[in-house]
N, C-alpha and C positions, 0 to 999 in steps of 0.2 A: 504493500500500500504506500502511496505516495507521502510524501511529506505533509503538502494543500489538504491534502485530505483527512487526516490524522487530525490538522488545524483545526479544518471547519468543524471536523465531529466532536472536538474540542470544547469548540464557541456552541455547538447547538446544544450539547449535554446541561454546559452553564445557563444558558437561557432558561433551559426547561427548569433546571435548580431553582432562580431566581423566580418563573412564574410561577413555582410549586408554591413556595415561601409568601410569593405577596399571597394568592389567593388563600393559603395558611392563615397568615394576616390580619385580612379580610375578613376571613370566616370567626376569630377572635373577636375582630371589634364587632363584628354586626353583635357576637353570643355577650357579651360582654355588656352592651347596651340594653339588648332584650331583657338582660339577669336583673341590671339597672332597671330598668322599666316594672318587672314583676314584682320587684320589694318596693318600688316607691310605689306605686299603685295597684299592687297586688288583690287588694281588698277593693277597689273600686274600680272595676271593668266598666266597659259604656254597658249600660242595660240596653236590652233587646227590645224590636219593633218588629210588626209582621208587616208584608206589604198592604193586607187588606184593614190593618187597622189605618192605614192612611189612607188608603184607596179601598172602600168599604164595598163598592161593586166591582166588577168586572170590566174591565174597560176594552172596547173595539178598538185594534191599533192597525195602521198603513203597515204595508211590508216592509221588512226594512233596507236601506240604504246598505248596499253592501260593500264596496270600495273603499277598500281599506279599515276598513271598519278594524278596534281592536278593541270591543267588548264581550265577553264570556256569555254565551257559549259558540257565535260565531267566530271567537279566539280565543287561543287555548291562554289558560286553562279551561277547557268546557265541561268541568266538576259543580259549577251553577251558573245565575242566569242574570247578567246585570244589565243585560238590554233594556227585559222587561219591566222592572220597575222602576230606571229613569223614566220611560216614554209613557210607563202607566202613570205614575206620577203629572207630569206635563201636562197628558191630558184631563186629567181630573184638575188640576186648578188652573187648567187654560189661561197660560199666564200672557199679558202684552208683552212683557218685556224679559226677556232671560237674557244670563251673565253668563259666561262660562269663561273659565280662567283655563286654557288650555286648549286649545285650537287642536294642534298638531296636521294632521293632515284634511280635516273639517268633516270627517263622517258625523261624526255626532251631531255637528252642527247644521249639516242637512238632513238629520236622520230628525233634530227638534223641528227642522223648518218646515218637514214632510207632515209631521204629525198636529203642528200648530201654525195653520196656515196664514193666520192673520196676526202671528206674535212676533217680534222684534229680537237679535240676537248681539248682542254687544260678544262680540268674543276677543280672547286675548291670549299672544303666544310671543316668546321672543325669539327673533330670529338668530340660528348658530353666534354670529356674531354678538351678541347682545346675552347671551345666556351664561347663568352663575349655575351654581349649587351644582349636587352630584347626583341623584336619583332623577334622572330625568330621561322616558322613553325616546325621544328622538329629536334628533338635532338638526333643523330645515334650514335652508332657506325661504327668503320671501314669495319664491314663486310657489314653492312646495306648500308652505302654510295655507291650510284655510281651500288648498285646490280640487275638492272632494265636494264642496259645496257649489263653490264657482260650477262645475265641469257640469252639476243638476241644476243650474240655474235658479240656485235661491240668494244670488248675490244682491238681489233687492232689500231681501229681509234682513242681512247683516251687515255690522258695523266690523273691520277688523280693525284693531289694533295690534301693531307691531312691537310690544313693550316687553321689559320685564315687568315682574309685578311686583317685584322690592321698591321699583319706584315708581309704578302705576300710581295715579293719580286720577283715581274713580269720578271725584268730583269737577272735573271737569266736562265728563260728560252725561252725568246723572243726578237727579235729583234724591234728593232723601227719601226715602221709603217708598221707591218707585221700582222697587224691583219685586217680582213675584215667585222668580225660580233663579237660583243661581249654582253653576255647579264647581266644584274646585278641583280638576284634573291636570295642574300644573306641575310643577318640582316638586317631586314628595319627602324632601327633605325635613323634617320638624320644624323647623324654621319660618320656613316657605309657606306651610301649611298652614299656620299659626298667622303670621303677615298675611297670607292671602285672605284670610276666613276674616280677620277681626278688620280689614280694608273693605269687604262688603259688607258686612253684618250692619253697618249704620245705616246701607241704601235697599235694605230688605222690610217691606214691608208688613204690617200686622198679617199672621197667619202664613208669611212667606217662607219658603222652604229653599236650606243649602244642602245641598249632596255632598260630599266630600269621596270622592274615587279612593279604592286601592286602600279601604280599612278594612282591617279585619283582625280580630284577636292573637289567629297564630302567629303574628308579628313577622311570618317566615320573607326572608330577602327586602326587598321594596315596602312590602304590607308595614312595618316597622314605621316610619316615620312618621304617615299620615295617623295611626292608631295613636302615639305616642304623644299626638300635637293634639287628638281629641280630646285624651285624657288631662292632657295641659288647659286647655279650655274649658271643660267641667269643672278644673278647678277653681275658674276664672267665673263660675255662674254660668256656665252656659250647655243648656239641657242635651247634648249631644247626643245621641244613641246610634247602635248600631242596626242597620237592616237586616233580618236575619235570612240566611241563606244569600246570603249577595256582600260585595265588596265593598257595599255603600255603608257611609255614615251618614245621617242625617238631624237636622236642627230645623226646629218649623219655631217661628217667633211669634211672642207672644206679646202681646202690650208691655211688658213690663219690663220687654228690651229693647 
């Protein structure tokens, strides 16, 4: 065997070492944070909601928008079903105006405009160049963002914004308590989560409901942050619960926020 070659096998054995090690690492801090999570809030999980105590009847929904879609169980994991009860929701309080923090490629955003044909979408994503944090599905450009919506023709019904949302600035385009659905499917870093949720919560109107994507107890991978920023906010007063059998968290406001 040649020398060059001896080298390379060399360099690639090492590489493998060093990626064993980060994702080692890796796997540490996420268990490490989760252990954190379970003793500080070990005793106060979000309490559970069913979808029919929010949505008491059955609700008729449009087929859904399929391009690129990446809600469960048309994306995996397809273990439950988170399609169903954003768009059951939606339609039961047939909001004028929905928020959604989290664009990405704009299924959703045509999949809310399909089902609520006379409602309004303020949506918000920031492009590659503009994006912080670390849990975040995908990393676009401006053409990408939002082109799922565009490509079905419901660029009428949206607003996009190109921002991050550590420095969104809602009140520029909204009025106080004029929102009726908003969802939070952006950087699911705790942080993020927490900045995003308590930046709309003032422009959420009496009886208005936030969804927060990608909670869920077993805290496993990504689910971690969004759960952790919930329980941060219960502690803050704010009735948050979890949807059960689905990804979502949910907050429906009351007068008295």
């Amino acid at each position: 065997m040649s020398t060059p070659a001896i080298h390379y096998r060399h360099i690639d054995t090492l590489m493998q070492i060093r990626q064993l090690a980060y994702r080692k690492k890796r796997f540490l801090q996420h268990w490490f944070k989760v252990a954190f999570v379970r003793l500080r809030w070990g005793r106060h999980w979000l309490p559970v909601v069913t979808l029919d105590q929010i949505v008491p009847q059955q609700t008729r929904l449009e087929p859904p928008v399929l391009d690129h879609i990446c809600l469960p169980p048309y994306h995996t994991p397809n273990d439950h079903n988170d399609f169903i009860p954003v768009m059951s929701i939606a339609r039961h309080i047939n909001p004028r105006l929905v928020v959604e923090l989290g664009t990405a490629y704009g299924n959703l955003t045509a999949n809310l405009c399909r089902q609520l044909p006379s409602a309004k979408v303020l949506t918000v994503n920031a492009p590659l160049e503009k994006q912080t944090g670390e849990k975040v599905t995908y990393q676009l450009t401006e053409d990408d963002i939002g082109r799922v919506y565009r490509e079905h023709g419901y660029s009428k019904q949206v607003m996009q914004l190109f921002q991050n949302t550590l420095t969104l600035e809602l009140g520029e385009y909204l009025e106080k308590r004029s929102v009726e659905l908003a969802i939070i499917d952006a950087c699911h870093d705790r942080e993020y989560v927490v900045n995003d949720f308590l930046k709309i919560a003032p422009f959420v109107g009496p009886n208005g409901i936030v969804l927060l994507h990608d909670t869920h107890p077993s805290m496993d991978g990504h689910l971690l942050g969004s759960y952790w920023a919930c329980l941060q906010l219960r502690g803050q007063g704010y009735d948050i619960k979890h949807l059960a059998n689905s990804w979502w968290g949910i907050w429906l406001k009351t007068e008295k926020r």
